[in-house]
N, C-alpha and C positions, 0 to 999 in steps of 0.2 A: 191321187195327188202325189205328184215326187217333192224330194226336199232338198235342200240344198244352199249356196252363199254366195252372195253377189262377191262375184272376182273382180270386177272392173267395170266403171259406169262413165260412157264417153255425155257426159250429158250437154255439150252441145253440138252432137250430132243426133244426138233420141234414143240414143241404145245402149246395151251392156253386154255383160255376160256373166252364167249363173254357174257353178261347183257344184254337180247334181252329186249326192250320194251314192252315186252308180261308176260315179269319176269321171263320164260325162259333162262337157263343157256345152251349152245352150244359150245360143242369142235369143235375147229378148228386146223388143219396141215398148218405145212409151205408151205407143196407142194399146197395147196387151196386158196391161196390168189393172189387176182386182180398182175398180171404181172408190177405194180408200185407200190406197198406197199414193204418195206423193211423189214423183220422179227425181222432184231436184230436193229431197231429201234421203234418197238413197246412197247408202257408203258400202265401200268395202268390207265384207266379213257378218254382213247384215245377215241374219237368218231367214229364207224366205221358203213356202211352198209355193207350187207350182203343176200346171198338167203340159207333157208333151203334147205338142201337135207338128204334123211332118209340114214340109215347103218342098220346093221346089230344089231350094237350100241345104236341104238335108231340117233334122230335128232344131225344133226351137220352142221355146217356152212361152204361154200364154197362162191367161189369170194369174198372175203371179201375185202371190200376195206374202204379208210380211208376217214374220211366225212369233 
């Protein structure tokens, strides 16, 4: 699990982006996060883990859950 801070949550388009501790920036979907985290209550600066998984895209965050 990496760790890291929601930098920005476009939430009505579904997505965001996470401030990995590696200083790594990671898009994340609403459909990829831990089945207890609320989407449209995620902010800025929130503390969250997380696992890499690659795309197509390059790296992006899945499970994401709130620390």
């Amino acid at each position: 699990m990496a760790n890291g801070t929601i930098k920005r949550v476009i939430s009505d388009r579904g997505f965001g982006f996470i401030g990995g501790e590696d200083g790594k920036e990671y898009f994340f979907h609403r459909n990829e996060l831990a089945p207890t985290v609320d989407f449209d209550r995620l902010v800025g600066g929130e503390s969250v883990t997380f696992e890499v998984e690659q795309s197509p895209k390059g790296a992006r965050a899945v499970k994401v859950q709130t620390a």
